[in-house]
N, C-alpha and C positions, 0 to 999 in steps of 0.2 A: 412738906418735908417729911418723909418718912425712914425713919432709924428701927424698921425690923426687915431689913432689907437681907435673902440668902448672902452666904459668906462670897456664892460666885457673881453675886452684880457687884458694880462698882458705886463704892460709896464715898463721903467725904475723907472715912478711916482708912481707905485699902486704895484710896485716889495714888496717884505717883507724883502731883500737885504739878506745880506752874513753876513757869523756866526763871521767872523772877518773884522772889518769896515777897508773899503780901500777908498780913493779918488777916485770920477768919472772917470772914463776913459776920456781924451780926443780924439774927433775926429772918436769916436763910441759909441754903448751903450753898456749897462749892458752885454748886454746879446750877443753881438756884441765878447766880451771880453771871456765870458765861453767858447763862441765857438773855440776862438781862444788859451785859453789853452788848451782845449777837443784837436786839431791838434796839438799840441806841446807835449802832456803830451809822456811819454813813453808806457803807455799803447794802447793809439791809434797805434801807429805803430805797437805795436805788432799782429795787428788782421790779419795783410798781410798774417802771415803763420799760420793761425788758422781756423779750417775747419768751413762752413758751411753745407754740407752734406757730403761733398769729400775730404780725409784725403788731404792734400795741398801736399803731391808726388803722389798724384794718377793724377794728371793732371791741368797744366798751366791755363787752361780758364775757370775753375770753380769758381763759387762766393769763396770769402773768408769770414770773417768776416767784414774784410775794405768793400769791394767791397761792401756789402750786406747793413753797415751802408750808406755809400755815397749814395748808391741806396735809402733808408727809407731816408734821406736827404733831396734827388731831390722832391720825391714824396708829404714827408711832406709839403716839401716849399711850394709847386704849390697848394697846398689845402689850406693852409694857406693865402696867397695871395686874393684867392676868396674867402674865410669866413672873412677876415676881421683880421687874428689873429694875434699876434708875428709871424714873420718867423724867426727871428734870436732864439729866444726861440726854436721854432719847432725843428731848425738846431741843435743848439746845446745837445738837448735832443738827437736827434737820431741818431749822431755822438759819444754820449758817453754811447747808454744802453748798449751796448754789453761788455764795459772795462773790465768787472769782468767776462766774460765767460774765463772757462775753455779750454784745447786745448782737440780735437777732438769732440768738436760740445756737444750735448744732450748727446751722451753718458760719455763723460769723466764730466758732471756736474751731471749724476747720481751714476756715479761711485763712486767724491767725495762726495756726498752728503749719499751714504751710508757706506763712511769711517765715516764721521764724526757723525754720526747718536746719538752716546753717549756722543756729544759736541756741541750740539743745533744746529747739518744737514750741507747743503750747498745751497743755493739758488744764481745760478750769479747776477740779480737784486741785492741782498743786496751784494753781492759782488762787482759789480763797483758802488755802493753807499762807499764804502769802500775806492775801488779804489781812486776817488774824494774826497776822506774826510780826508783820514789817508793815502794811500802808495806810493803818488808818492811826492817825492820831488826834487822839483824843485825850492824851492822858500826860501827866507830865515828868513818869518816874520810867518811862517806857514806850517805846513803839509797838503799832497792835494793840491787842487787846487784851495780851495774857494768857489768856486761860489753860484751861486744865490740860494737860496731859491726854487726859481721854476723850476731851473733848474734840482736842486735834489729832487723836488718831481716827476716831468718827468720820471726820470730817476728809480725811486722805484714803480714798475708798481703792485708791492703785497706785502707782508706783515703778517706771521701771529699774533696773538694778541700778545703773548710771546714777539716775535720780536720786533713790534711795542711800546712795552712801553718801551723800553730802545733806543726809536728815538726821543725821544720828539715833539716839537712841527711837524718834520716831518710823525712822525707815528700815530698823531692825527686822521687822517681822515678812520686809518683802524679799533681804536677803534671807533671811532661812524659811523662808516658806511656814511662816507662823499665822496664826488666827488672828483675827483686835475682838477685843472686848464684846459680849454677846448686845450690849447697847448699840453697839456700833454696825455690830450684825444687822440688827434690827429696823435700824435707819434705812439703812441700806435698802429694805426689801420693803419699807412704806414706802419708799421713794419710789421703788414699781411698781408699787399697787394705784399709787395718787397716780402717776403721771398714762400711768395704762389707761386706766377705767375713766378719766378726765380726759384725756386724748378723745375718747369715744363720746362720748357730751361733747366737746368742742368741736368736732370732727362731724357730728351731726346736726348739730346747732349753724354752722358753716356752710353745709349741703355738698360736703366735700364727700363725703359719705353717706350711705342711708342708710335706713332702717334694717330695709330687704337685704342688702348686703351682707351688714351685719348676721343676718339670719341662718344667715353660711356659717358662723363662730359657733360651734358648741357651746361655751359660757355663755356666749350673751341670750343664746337660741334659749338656753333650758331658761335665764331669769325672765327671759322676757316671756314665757307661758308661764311659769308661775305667777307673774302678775297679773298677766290676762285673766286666769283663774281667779285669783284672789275679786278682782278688780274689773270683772265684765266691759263697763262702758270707759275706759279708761282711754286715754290716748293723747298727742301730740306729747308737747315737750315732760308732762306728767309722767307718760308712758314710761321715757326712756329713762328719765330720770330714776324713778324706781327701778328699773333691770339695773341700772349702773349702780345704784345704791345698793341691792341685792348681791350683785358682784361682790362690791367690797367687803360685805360682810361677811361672804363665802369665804374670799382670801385671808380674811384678818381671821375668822375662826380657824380655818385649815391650817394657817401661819400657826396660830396658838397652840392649836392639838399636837400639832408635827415637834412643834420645838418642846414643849415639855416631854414631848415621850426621849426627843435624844436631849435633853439636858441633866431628866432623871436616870437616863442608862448611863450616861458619861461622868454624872456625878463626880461634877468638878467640885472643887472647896472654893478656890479663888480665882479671881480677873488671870492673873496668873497662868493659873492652872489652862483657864481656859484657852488663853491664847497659843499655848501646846497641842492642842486637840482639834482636830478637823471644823468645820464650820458646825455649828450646832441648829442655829435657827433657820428655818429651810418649809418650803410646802413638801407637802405627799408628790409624789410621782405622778399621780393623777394629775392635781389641782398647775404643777411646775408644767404641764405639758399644755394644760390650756392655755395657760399665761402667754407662752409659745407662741402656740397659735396666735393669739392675738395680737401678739407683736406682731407677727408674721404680716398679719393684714394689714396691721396699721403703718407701716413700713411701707409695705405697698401700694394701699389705697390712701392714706392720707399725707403720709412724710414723700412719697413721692410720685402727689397730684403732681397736673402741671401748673394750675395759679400757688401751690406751696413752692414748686421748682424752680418759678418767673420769679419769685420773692427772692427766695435762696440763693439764685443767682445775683440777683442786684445786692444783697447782702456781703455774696463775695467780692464783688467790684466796689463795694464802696470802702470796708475793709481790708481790700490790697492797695487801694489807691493812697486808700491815710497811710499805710504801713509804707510802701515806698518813696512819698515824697516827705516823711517824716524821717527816715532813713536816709535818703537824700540829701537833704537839707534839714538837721538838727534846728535848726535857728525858728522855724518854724512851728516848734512845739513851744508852749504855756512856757515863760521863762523856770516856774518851779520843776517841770519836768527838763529844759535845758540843763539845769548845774547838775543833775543828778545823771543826765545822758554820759558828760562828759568820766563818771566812776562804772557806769555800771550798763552801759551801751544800748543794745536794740531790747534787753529787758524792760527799760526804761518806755522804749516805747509801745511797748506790749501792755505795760500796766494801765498805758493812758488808753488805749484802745478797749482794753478790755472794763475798763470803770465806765464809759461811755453808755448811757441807755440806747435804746434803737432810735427814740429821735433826736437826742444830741447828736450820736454819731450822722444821721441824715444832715441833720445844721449843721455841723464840721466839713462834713462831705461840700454843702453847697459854699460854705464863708469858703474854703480853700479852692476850688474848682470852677464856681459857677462867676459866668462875667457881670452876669448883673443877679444878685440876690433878691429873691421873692418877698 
């Protein structure tokens, strides 16, 4: 817990607190505390078997969603640390944006999001804002989990307008076009550094991708001679691993350089202040264009192989299929999710889908569908 934090991070002092007032934590802070219900809630756990790019039975050493949060974590922190910011803030933002993702990655969030399209969509962002706010309980003075103010702005990374006026003082910043907090900034842009440079490990690890390919990417091209250099006899998963590791440290240093030169030009006083003022934490011009690129390929050559595509599609079918015959026939849902159907309608069944890991949802898919189960 660190108390010489600049006036513009957010601290226990200049926090905006929790929507229901709890006594100080002893022996941590504020936000010391989110973090540590973000590890306890049910939904964290659930991320172990929830795909990042790789259905979780297509292979043991692939990111998951856990793996991927602890990753935007580590990285958060360590940036945090050198700008001066909250890191237990950082942490606990990026331990909890994934909550509200659906199972089987971007495709099962687009899948729901276009069941629900006649009941104002699906976005996971406002889904583990959901998460944190209303479906997990654990606690007996409160639904959720509480937490801070800033933690849950961290963690609502968009927002459309619609959306946003039924958040109150949370969704404030989408109608007037305001900043969140530089922690949250921050989170934000571990989350593309973990899930980029990890994408390329998994993506190569898979044979979904190769090396040579990669050798087309500027970033990866130049780390991967500077190792060769470093590192003469170097090679296989070694190899890559170092250029990926070299990546991120390019990023996180660039991240760090870029952001103090505009944090000390904008010389903000307070969280406040900041949310006034254009984005602050940001790469160089440079460094934002490789990133670019990278997506660019990885977009191409990995998010849309065709064994990623064969997946993504069965992903979609198996996710429309639960969504309409649970829309069909209510009776059919978990009686806890029935009594809650009957106040709060196809929301209802969205939450069940969405808390679903990839092979539950598979084992749902077959108890409801299949004539004779495996």
């Amino acid at each position: 817990m660190r108390n010489n934090l600049p006036p513009y991070a957010v601290s226990d002092t200049n926090s905006r607190g929790r929507r229901i007032h709890e006594d100080p934590p002893i022996g941590r802070s504020q936000f010391q505390r989110d973090r540590d219900r973000v590890i306890h809630s049910t939904a964290f756990r659930r991320l172990e078997y929830k795909t990042q790019v790789f259905v979780n039975h297509e292979g043991d050493l692939f990111r998951t969603r856990l793996t991927h949060s602890l990753e935007v974590a580590q990285i958060g922190r360590s940036i945090a640390r050198n700008l001066q910011l909250n890191e237990e803030l950082v942490e606990a933002i990026s331990l909890a944006h994934d909550l509200g993702h659906t199972p089987f990655g971007h495709a099962g969030q687009d899948a729901l999001d276009n069941c629900m399209k006649a009941h104002g969509g699906f976005e996971h962002n406002l889904q583990s804002l959901r998460v944190v706010d209303v479906l997990e309980e654990r606690y007996a003075r409160f639904d959720g989990l509480n937490l801070c103010f800033e933690t849950r702005e961290g963690i609502l990374k968009r927002a459309t307008k619609s959306k946003a006026q039924a958040l109150g003082e949370l969704g404030e910043r989408f109608l007037h076009g305001r900043s969140a907090s530089l922690e949250a900034q921050l989170a934000n842009l571990a989350d593309e550094i973990a899930y980029n440079n990890h994408d390329v490990d998994d993506g190569v690890r898979s044979g979904l991708i190769t090396q040579a390919q990669l050798e087309e990417i500027e970033i990866f091209a130049r780390h991967l001679h500077q190792v060769k250099q470093h590192y003469p006899d170097i090679a296989g998963r070694r190899l890559v691993h170092e250029t990926v590791r070299g990546m991120i440290n390019t990023l996180a240093t660039d991240l760090t350089t870029q952001s103090k030169v505009h944090i000390e030009a904008a010389n903000p006083n307070s969280p406040d202040n900041v949310r006034e003022m254009p984005t602050l934490v940001g790469f160089s011009d440079t460094i934002r264009q490789q990133q670019q690129e990278l997506k660019r390929f990885l977009h191409k050559n990995l998010y849309k192989h065709y064994q990623v595509m064969r997946m993504s599609n069965k992903a979609h079918h198996i996710v429309e299929k639960l969504f309409s015959a649970f829309a069909a026939e209510p009776a059919l849902l978990p009686p806890k999710y029935q009594h809650k159907f009957r106040d709060h309608g196809h929301q209802i069944i969205a939450d069940y889908i969405a808390g679903m890991t990839d092979r539950y949802a598979i084992k749902e898919y077959r108890r409801m569908f299949a004539i004779i189960e495996d």
